[in-house]
C-alpha positions as CSV (number, residue, x, y, z in Angstrom):
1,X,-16.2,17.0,5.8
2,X,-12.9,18.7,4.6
3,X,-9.6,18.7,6.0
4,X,-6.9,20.8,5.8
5,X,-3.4,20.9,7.0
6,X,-1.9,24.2,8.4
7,X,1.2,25.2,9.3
8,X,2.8,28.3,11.4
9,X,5.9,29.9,11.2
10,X,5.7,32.7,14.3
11,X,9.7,34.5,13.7
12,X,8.5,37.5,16.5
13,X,8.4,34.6,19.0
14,X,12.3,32.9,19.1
15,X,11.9,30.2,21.1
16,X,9.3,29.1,18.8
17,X,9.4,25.9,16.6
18,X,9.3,26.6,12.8
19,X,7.4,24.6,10.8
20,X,4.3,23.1,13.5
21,X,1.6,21.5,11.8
22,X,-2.1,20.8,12.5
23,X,-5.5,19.9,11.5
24,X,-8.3,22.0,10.4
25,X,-11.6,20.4,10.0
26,X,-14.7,21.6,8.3
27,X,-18.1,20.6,8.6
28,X,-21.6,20.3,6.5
29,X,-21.9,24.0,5.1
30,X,-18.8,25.2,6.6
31,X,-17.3,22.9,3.5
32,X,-19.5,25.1,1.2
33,X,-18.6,28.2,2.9
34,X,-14.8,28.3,2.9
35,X,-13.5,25.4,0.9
36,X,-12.7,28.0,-2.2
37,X,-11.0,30.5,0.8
38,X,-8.4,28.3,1.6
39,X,-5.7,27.4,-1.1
40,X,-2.4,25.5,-1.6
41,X,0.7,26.8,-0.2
42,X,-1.2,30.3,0.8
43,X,-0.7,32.5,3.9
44,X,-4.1,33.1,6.0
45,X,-4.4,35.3,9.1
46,X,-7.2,32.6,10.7
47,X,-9.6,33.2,14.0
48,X,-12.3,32.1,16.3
49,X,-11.4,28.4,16.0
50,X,-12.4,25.8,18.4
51,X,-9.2,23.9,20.0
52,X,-9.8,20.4,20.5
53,X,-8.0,17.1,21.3
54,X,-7.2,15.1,18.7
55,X,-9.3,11.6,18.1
56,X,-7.0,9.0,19.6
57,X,-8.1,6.1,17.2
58,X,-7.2,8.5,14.4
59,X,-3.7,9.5,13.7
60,X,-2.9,13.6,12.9
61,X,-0.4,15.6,11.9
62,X,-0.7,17.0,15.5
63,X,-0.3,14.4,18.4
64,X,-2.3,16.2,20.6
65,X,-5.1,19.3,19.1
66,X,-6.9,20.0,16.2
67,X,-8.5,23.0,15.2
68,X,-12.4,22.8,14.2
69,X,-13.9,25.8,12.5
70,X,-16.8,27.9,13.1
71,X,-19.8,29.8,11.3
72,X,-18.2,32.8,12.9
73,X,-14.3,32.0,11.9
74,X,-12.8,34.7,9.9
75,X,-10.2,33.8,7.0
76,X,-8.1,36.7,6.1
77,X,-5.5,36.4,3.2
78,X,-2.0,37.8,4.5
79,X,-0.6,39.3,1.5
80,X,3.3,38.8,2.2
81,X,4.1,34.8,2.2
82,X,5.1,34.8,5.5
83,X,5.5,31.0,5.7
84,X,8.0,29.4,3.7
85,X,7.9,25.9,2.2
86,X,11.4,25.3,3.5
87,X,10.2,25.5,7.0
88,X,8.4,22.6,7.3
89,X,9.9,19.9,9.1
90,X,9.4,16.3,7.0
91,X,10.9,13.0,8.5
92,X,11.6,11.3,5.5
93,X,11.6,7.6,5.7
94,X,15.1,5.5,4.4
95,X,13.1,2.8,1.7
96,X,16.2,0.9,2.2
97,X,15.4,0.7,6.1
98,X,11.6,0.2,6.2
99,X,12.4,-2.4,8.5
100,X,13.5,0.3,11.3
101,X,9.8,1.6,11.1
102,X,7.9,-0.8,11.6
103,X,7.1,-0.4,15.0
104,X,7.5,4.0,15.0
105,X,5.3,6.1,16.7
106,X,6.2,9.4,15.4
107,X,4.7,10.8,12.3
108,X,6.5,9.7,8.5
109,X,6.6,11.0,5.5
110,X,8.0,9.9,1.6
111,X,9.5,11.9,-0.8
112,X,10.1,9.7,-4.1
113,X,10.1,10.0,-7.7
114,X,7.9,7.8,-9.5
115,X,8.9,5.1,-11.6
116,X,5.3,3.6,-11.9
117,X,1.6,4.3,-11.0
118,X,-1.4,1.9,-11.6
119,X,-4.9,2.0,-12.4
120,X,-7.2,2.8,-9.5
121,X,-9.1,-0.3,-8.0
122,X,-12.5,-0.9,-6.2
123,X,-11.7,-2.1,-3.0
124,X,-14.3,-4.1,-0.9
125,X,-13.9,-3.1,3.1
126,X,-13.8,-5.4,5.6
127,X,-17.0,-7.1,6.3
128,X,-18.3,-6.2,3.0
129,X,-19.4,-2.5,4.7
130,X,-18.9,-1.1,1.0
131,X,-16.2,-0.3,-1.1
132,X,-13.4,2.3,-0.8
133,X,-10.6,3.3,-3.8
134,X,-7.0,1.7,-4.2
135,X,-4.2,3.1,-6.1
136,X,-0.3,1.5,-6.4
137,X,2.4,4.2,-7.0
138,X,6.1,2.8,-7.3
139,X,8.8,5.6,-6.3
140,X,12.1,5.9,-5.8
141,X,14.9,7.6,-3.4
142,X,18.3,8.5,-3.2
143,X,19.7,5.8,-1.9
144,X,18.6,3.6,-5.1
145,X,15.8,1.5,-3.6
146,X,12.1,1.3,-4.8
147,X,9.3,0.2,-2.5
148,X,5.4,0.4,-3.3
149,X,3.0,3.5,-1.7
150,X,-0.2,2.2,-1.6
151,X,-3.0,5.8,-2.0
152,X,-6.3,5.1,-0.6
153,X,-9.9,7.3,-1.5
154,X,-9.6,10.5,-2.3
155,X,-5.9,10.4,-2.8
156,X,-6.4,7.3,-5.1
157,X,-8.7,9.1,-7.4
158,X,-7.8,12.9,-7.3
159,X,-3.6,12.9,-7.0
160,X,-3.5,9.8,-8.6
161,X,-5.1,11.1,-11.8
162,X,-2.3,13.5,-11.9
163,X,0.5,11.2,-11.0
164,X,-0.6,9.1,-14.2
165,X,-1.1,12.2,-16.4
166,X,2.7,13.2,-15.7
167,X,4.1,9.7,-15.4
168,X,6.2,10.3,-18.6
169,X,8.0,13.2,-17.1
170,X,8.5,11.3,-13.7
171,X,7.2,13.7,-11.1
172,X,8.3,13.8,-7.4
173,X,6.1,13.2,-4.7
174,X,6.2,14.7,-1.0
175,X,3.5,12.7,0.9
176,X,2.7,13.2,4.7
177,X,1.7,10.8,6.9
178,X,2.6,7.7,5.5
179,X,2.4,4.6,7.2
180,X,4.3,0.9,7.3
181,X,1.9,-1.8,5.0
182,X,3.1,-5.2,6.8
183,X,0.2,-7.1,4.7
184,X,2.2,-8.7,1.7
185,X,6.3,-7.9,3.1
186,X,7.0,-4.1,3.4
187,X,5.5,-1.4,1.5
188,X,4.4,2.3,2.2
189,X,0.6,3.4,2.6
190,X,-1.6,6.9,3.2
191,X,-3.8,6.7,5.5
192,X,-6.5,9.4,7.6
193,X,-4.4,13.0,7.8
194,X,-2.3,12.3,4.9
195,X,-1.4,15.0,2.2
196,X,0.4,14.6,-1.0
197,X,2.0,17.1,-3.1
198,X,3.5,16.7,-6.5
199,X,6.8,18.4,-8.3
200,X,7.2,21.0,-4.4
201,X,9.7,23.8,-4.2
202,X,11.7,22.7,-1.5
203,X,15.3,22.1,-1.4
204,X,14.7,17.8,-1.3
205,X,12.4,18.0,-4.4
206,X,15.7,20.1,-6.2
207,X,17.6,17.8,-4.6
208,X,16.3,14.6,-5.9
209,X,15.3,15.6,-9.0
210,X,19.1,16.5,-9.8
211,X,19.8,12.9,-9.0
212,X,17.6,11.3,-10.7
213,X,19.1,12.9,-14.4
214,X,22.1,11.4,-13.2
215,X,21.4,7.7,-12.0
216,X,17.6,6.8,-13.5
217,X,16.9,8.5,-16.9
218,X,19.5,6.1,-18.5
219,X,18.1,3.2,-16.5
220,X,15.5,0.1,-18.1
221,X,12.3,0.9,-16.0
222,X,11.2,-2.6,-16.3
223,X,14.4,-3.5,-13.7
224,X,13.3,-1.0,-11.3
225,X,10.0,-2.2,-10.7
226,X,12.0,-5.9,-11.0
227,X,13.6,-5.1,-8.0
228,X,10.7,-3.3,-6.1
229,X,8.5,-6.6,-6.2
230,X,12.5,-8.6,-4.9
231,X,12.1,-5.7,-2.0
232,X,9.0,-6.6,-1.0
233,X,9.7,-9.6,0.8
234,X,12.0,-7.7,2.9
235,X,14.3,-10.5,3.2
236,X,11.5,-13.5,2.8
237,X,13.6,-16.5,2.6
238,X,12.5,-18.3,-0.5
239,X,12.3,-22.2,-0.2
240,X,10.2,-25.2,-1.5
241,X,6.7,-25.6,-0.4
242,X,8.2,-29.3,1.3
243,X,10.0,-26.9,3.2
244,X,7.4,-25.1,4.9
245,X,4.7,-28.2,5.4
246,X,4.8,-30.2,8.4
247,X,7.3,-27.9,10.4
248,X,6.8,-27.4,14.3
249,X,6.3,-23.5,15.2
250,X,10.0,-23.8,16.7
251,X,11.6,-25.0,13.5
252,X,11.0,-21.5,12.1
253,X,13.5,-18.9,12.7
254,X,11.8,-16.2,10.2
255,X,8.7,-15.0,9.9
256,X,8.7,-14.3,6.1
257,X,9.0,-17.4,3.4
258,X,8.4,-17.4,-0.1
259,X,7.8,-20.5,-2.6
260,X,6.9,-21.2,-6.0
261,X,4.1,-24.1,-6.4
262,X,1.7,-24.4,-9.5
263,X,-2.2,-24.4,-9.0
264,X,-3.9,-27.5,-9.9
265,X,-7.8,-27.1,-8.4
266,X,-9.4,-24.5,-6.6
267,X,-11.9,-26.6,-4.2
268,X,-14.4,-23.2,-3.4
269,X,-15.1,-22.0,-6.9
270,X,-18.1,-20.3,-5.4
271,X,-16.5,-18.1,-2.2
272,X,-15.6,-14.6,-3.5
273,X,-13.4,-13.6,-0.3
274,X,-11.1,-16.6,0.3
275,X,-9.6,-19.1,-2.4
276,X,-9.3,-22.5,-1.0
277,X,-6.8,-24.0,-3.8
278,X,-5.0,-27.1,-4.3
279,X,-1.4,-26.6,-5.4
280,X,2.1,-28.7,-6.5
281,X,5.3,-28.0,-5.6
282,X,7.5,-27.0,-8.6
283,X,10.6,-28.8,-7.5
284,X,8.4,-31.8,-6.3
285,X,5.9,-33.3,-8.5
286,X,4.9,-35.4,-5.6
287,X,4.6,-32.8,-3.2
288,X,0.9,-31.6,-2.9
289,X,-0.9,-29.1,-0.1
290,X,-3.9,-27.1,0.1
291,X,-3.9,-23.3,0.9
292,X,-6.6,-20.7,1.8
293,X,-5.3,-17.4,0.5
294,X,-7.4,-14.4,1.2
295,X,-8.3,-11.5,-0.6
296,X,-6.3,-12.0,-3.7
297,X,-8.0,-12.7,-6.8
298,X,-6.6,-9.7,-8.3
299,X,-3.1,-11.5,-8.6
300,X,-4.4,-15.1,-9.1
301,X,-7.5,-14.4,-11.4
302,X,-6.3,-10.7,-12.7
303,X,-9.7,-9.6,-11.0
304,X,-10.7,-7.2,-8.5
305,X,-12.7,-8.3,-5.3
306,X,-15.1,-5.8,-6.0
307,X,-16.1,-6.6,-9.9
308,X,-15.7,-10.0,-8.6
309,X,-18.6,-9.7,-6.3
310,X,-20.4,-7.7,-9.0
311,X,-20.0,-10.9,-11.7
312,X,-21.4,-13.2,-8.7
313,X,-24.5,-11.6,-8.3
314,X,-24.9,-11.2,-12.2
315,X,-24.0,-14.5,-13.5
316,X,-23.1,-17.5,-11.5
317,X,-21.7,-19.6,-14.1
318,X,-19.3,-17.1,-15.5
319,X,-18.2,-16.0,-11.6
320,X,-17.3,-19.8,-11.2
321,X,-15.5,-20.0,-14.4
322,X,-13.3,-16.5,-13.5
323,X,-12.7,-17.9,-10.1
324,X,-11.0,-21.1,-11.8
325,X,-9.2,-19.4,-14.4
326,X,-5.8,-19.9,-12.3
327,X,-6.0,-23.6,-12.3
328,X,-2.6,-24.4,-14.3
329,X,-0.8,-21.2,-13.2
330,X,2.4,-21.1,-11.3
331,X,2.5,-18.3,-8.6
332,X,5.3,-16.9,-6.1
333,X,3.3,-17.4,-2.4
334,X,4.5,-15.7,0.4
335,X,3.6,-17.5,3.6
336,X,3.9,-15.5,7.2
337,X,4.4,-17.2,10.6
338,X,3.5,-16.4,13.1
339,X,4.8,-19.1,16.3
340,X,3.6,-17.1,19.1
341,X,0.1,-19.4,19.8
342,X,0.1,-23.2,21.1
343,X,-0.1,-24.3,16.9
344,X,1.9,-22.3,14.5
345,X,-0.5,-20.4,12.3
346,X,0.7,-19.5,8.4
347,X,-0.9,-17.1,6.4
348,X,-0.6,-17.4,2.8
349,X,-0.5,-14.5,-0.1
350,X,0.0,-14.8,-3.5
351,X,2.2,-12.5,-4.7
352,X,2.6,-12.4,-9.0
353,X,2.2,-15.0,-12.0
354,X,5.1,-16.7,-13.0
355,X,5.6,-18.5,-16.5
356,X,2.6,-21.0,-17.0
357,X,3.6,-24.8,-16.9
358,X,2.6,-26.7,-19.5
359,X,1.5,-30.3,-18.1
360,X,-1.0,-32.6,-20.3
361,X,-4.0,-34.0,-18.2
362,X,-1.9,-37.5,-18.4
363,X,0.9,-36.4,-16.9
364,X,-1.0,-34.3,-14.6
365,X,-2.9,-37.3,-13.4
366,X,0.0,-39.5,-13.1
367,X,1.0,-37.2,-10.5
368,X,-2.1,-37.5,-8.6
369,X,-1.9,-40.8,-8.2
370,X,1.7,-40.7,-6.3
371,X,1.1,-37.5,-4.5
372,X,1.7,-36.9,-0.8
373,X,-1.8,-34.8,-0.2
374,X,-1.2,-32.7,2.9
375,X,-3.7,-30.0,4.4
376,X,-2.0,-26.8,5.6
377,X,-2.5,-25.2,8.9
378,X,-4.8,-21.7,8.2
């Protein structure tokens, strides 16, 4: 299947609206057939399209049709650009705001310049139903504030690769689409319909690319992503792990918390998908709990779930020892509330390493001995 994102621009009609968008979709041999026909930024005269609604549990870059071609559809290339970039009508999100979107229906889109891009991970899906491709791209806006877009498959693999190739000369990205990643705080994401486009010729691409010579090239790259990971949270208030054990749903007024605690036994050493793990509070040597964190080995043991998985079935032993490599490890945990059922319910993410703690097994045992053990609510 291919899909492609068209756009109109009908100036013998006045009362039309510049700039509408919509999805094409290609099928089986049409793919074959056509997929060299239709190119970036070109101007086709297309016919004999099917017109149909759009897939409600999918969103689109139309709310209501798509178009679905044909063995019979005809492509003609219109030799005059009759559609201009500048036509296109973008809702950029605020980073600073990402708060405000939470809950949006209409469509988004980003425009950033990026500061940082990662390697692309094996992701397992959910209920183990195989494995799809992550990629973590950290841009910037004009109003100063960083925030993480998280690029799934094909985006992952294909615009990733040339996001990383052209890191040093800190392109600009214009993706489509995007939507709000409540999972760990606030971050961007792609998701089905999305489309990103790299260094564009639009007047916002000029725009922020003149900005950026003035307030980034001069700036340490190591305190921008600093303050993307601080942005995250999205106002998570931080306090001590005492603070959040053994609260009543109605003594929370936030949803969002952070702590610091320091990992001292993982209890599961042989459950890939969830990390049962024993932890101390770092202000409160006698302050002890046990947390199930999901789906986060690659922060605690620098592992993805997927080679995880692959290590399990190959060799039990070493799978075991991987999954225990975070004993002695201090982490930042964000914990989410959520007070709306009969028993308040906290979900738990770790979120980076911090400095190891050094603690000798005497000491470490001492502690044991006085410690308040308390199990966490899942």
């Amino acid at each position: 299947m291919l899909k492609v994102v068209l756009m109109d621009d009908d100036v013998s009609i006045p009362s039309a609206i510049s700039g509408t968008q919509i999805q094409g979709v290609l099928f089986n041999e049409l793919v074959t057939k056509f997929s060299d026909s239709l190119l970036l930024h070109k101007t086709y005269r297309i016919s004999s399209v099917t017109v149909k609604d759009v897939n409600p549990i999918y969103r689109s870059v139309h709310k209501e049709y798509e178009l679905k071609f044909l063995n019979n559809t005809l492509i003609e290339v219109e030799e005059l650009e009759v559609v201009s970039l500048e036509t296109i009508n973008f809702n950029f999100v605020d980073f600073k705001e990402l708060n405000k979107y939470t809950d949006a229906k209409e469509n988004m889109d980003a425009l950033g310049i990026v500061i940082e891009v990662s390697p692309t991970l094996n992701i397992c899906k959910k209920n183990n139903k195989g494995t799809t491709k992550k990629r973590e791209v950290i841009i910037m806006d004009m109003s100063s504030r960083t925030t993480t877009l998280t690029l799934w498959e094909d985006l992952a693999e294909n615009e990733g690769n040339f996001i990383m190739e052209l890191i040093q000369e800190r392109p600009i990205i214009t993706v489509t689409h995007v939507a709000i990643n409540t999972y760990k705080g606030l971050s961007l994401q792609t998701q089905k319909g999305s489309t990103l486009q790299i260094n564009m010729d639009i007047e916002s691409v000029k725009a922020l690319r003149h900005w950026s010579k003035e307030n980034i090239n001069n700036k340490d790259i190591r305190s921008l992503i600093s303050s993307t990971k601080d942005q995250k949270f999205n106002g998570a208030e931080k306090v001590k792990l005492q603070d959040i054990i053994g609260k009543s749903a109605m003594s929370f007024e936030k949803t969002n918390y952070c702590f610091e605690a320091t990992i001292r036994n993982v209890v599961n050493d042989r459950e890939p998908f969830m990390m049962i793990v024993k932890v101390r509070s770092m202000e409160h040597i006698a302050t002890l709990a046990t947390l199930t964190v999901f789906n986060d080995c690659q922060t605690l043991i620098n592992c993805s779930l997927y080679d995880l998985l692959q290590l399990q079935i190959e060799d039990m032993d070493e799978f075991s020892n991987k999954v225990t490599s975070c004993k002695g490890k201090s982490f930042l945990f964000l914990v989410k509330i959520d007070n709306t059922q009969q028993q308040v319910v906290k979900t738990y993410f770790a979120v980076e390493e911090l400095k190891e703690l050094t603690l000798d097994n005497g000491s470490f045992h001492e502690e044991m001995r006085y410690a308040k053990k308390i199990k966490i609510e899942k």
